[in-house]
N, C-alpha and C positions, 0 to 999 in steps of 0.2 A: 420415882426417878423418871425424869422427863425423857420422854420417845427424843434419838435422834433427828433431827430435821435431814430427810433425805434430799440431796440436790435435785434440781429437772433435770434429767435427761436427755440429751439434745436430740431432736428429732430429725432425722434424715430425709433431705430434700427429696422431692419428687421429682418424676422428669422433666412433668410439665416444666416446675422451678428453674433445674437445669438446662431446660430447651429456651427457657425465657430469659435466661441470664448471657444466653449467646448473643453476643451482636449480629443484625439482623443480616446485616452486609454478606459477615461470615456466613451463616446457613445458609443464605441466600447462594453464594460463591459455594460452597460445599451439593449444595443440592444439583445445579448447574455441572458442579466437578463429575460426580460419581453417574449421571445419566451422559454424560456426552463419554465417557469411559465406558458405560454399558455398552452404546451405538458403536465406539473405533473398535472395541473388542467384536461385536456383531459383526461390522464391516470385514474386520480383519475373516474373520471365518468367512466370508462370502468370496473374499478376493483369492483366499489359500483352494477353496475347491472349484475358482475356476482358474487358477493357476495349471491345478492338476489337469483339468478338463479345456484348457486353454484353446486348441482347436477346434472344439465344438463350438465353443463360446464367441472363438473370432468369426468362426463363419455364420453363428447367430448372425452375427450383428450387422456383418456385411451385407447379408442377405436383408437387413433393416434397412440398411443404405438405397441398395440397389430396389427395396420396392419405394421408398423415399422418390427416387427416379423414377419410376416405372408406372408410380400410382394412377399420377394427374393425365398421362397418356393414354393408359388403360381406363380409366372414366372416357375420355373423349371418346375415343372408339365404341364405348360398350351405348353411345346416343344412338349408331346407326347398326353395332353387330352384336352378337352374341358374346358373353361373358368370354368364354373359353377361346372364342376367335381373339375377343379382345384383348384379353393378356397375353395369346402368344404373337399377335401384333408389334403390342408394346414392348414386348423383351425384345422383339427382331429388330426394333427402330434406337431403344434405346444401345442395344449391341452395334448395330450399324453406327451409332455417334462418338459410342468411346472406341471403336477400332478406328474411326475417322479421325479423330482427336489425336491417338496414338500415332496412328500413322504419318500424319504431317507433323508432331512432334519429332518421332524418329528419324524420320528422311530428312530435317533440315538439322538434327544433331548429327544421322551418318555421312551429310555431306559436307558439311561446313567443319565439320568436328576438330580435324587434322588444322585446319587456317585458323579455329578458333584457339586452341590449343595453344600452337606457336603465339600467337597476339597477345593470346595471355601470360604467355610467359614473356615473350620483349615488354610489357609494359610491368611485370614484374623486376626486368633490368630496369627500368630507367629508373621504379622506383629504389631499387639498391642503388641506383650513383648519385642521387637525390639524397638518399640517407646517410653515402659513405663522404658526398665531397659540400654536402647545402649545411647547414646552420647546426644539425646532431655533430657532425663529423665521426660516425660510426666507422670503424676499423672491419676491414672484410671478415675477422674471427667472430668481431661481434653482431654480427649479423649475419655471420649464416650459423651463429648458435641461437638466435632468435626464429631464424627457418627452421631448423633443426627441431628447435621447443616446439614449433608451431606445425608442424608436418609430424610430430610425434604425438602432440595431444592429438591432430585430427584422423590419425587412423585411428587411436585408441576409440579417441568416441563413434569412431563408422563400425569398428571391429563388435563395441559394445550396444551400439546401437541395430546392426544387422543380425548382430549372434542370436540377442533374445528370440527374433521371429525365426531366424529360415532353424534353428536349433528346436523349434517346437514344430515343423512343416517336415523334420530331417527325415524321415524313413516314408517309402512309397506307401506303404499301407495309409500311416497318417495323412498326407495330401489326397486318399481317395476317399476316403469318411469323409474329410474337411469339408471336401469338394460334394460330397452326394448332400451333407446336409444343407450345405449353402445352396443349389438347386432346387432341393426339396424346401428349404425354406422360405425361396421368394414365392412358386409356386403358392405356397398356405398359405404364406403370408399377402397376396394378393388374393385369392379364392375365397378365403373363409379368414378375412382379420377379426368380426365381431363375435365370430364362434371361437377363437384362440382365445381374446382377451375376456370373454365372457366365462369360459370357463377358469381361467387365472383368477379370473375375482370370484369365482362359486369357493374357495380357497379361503377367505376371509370371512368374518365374520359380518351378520347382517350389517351392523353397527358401524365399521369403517369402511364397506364397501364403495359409500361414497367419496371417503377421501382415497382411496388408494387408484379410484376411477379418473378421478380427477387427477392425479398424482399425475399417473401414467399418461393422460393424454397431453398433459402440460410437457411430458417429458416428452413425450414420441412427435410434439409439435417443433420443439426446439431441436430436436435430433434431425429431424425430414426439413423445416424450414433452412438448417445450415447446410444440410447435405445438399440440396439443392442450390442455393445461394450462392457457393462455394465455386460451385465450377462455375456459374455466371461470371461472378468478381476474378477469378483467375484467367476467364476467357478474356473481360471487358482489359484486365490488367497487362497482357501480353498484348493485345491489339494498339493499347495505347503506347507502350513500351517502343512498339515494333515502330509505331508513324512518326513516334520523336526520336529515334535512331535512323531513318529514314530522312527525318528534315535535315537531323543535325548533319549528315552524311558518314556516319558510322557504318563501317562493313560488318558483314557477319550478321545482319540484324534479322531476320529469321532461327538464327539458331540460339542467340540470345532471349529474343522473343522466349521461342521454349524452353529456356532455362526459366524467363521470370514465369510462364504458365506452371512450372512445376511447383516452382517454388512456392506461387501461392497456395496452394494447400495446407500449407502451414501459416495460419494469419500473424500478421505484426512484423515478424521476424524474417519471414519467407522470403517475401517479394523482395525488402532492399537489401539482402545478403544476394539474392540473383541478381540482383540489377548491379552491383558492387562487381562484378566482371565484367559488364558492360563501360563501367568507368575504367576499367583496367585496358579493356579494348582500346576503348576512345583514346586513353592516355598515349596506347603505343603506337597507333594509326594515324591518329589524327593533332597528337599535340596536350597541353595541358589544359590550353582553354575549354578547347570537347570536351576534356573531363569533366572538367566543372561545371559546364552545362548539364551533361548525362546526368551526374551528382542531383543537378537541380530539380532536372526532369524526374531522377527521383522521390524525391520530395514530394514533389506538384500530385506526380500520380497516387503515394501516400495517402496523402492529404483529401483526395476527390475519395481513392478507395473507404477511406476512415468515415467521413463526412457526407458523402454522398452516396455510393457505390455500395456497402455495408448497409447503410441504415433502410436504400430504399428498395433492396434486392432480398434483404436478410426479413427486414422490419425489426420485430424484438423477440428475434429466433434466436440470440445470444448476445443478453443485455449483459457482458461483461465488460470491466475496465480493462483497459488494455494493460497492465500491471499482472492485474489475473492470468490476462490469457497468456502472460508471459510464464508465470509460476505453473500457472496447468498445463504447460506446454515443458516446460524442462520437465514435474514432477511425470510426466507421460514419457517422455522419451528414457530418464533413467530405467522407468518401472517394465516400458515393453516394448524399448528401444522406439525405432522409426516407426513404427504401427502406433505407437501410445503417443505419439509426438502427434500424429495424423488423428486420432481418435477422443487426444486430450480435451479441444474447444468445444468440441457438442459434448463431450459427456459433462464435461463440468458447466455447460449451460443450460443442460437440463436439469442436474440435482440444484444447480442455485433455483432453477425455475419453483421447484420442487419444493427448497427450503424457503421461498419466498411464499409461497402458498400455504404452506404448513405456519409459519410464525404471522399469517395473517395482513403480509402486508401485500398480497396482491389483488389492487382494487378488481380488474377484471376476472379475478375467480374468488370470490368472498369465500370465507369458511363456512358452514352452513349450519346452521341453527342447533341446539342440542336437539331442542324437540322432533325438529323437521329429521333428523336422523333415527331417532327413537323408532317414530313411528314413518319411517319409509317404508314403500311396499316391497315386495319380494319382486326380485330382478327375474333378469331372465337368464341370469348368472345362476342362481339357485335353483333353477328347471334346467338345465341343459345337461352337458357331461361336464360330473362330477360329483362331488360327496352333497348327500342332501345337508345342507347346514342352515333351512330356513329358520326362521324364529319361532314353529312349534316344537322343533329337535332343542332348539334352545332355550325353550320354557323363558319367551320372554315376558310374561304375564309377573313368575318369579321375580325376574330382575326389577319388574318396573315395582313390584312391590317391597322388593329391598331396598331400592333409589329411596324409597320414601319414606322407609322404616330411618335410613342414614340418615336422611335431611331433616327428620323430627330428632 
């Protein structure tokens, strides 16, 4: 009796098999998915424990700002004095600029304040008899339920924009830590910067100490190049404000000036929502046509700010589209109210600096060799204070000889 003929079997694919029958597009897309998921998830943990720690962290940073300021002053000085002379120099001079700055700010908002006020509100009437008798023909219900809409969204947003900060500032205790770190922190931060940052990189591994050196200095150039920048373009910006409300013969032009100086601090958005009361002004003082000159004047000054005033004040201390710095500037202000609105453009010009250099495409800091990293020598990051993590604790002899067990 003949042996039944047993069928094959079917053999069960491999993974390779499996992984090769994906479209590459997809893995590709998938691979992409689940590592930028690892990073928002990471992110997310970093942002929640400085959420908690949020006053430490604001006065870190501040304390970044102000040696940003304080730096390039404190070199000058330290040509002809002593280190310690030199930095309390520099804080006294740069103290002495922004209570100066302050101060003629204020005194031309407490004086004009009351005449600027009324002006803005008559040119607020003409525009209602413009909207209720010219070409809309708005009915007085429908438009002071458009004030009404419009005076209600913008407390909301001042209420929710102001809350975040002065609610994490709210108890005495917290404003005197805030305040000792941010002291103590320009102090170090000017004293010993290469002793701070050297020992943050003894933290890392031999191996990426060079990109995360370079990270940071990409990042702390775009951070100090805006900081600085900032109040140039907002000074240059209210100066010009001031001489074309002056030609034009608009009143008030001093305390408007310091409206657009404030406002520039916030780039894009800033400056012509300040100057947008100046045309309110011009409308009720002086007529329509002033308006729409002032209107023009803002424009013109835009335009120099953007094109000129930016690129040769800043250079590429925040290579962003102005689109960006529109998103980085709302996603700041929802997140930490008027402080993240203020702190949005440098921070997101540095991490683009940052993601620029990491994916390679920043000609002026190339990535740097695998080899050249392998065999880089031991810093001075790895000798200073901090955990010994040089490449004998690391047994990098080990690693170089598993690199090449994997690559056979």
């Amino acid at each position: 009796m003949d042996s039944d003929v047993m069928p094959d079997r079917a053999v069960a694919p491999t993974s390779e098999q499996i992984s090769e029958s994906i479209p590459t597009a997809l893995r590709t897309a998938a691979g992409y998915t689940w590592r930028l998921l690892i990073v928002l998830a990471g992110l997310a943990v970093i942002f929640s424990g400085l959420n908690t720690l949020f006053p430490v962290a604001a006065a870190l940073f501040f304390a970044l700002l102000v040696t940003a300021w304080t730096g390039p002053v404190m070199r000058l000085f330290e040509r002809f004095l002593p280190k310690v002379v030199s930095m309390i120099l520099a804080m006294a001079v740069i103290a002495a600029g922004i209570i100066a700055i302050l101060t003629v700010v204020i005194r031309a908002t407490i004086n004009e304040g009351a005449n600027l006020g009324a002006a803005i509100g008559q040119g607020f009437d003409q525009i209602r008899t413009w909207l209720t008798t010219g070409p809309l023909n708005l009915s007085n219900d429908q438009f002071q339920n458009l004030i009404d809409q419009a005076k209600s969204f913008g407390e909301s947003i001042a209420k929710d924009l102001a809350g975040n900060v002065f609610g994490a500032f709210s108890s005495l205790g917290t404003l005197i830590i805030a305040s000792s770190v941010f002291i103590f922190g320009v102090i170090f931060f000017l004293m010993t910067p290469e002793k701070i940052w050297d020992w943050l990189l003894s933290w890392f591994p031999q191996q990426s100490r060079t990109y995360v050196d370079t990270s940071g200095r990409i990042f702390w150039e775009s951070v100090a190049g805006y900081t600085r920048g900032i109040v140039i373009v907002a000074l240059l910006d209210a100066i010009l404000v001031y001489l074309g409300l002056l030609v034009l013969g608009v009143p008030l032009a001093p305390a408007l000036a310091a409206v657009v100086f404030l406002g520039a601090f916030i780039p894009v958005i800033g400056a012509p929502f300040a100057t947008f009361f100046a045309a309110v002004v011009a409308l009720a003082e002086c007529g329509p046509t002033t308006a729409l000159l002032v209107i023009a004047l803002t424009i013109v000054v835009g335009s120099f700010d953007g094109d000129v005033m930016q690129p040769l004040v800043m250079g590429k201390a925040v290579n962003l589209h102005p689109l960006a710095i529109v998103v980085a500037i709302a996603a700041g202000g929802i997140t930490l109210g008027i402080l993240g609105a203020l702190v949005a453009v440098p921070l997101a010009g540095g991490f683009y600096g940052i993601v620029k250099y990491a994916s390679g495409r920043d000609p002026e800091h190339p990535l740097p060799a695998k080899s050249e990293v392998r065999n880089q020598p031991t810093t001075a990051a790895s000798e200073s204070v901090g955990p010994d993590i040089s490449p004998a604790n690391a047994d990098s002899d080990n690693l170089d000889s598993e690199d090449t067990r994997l690559s056979q």
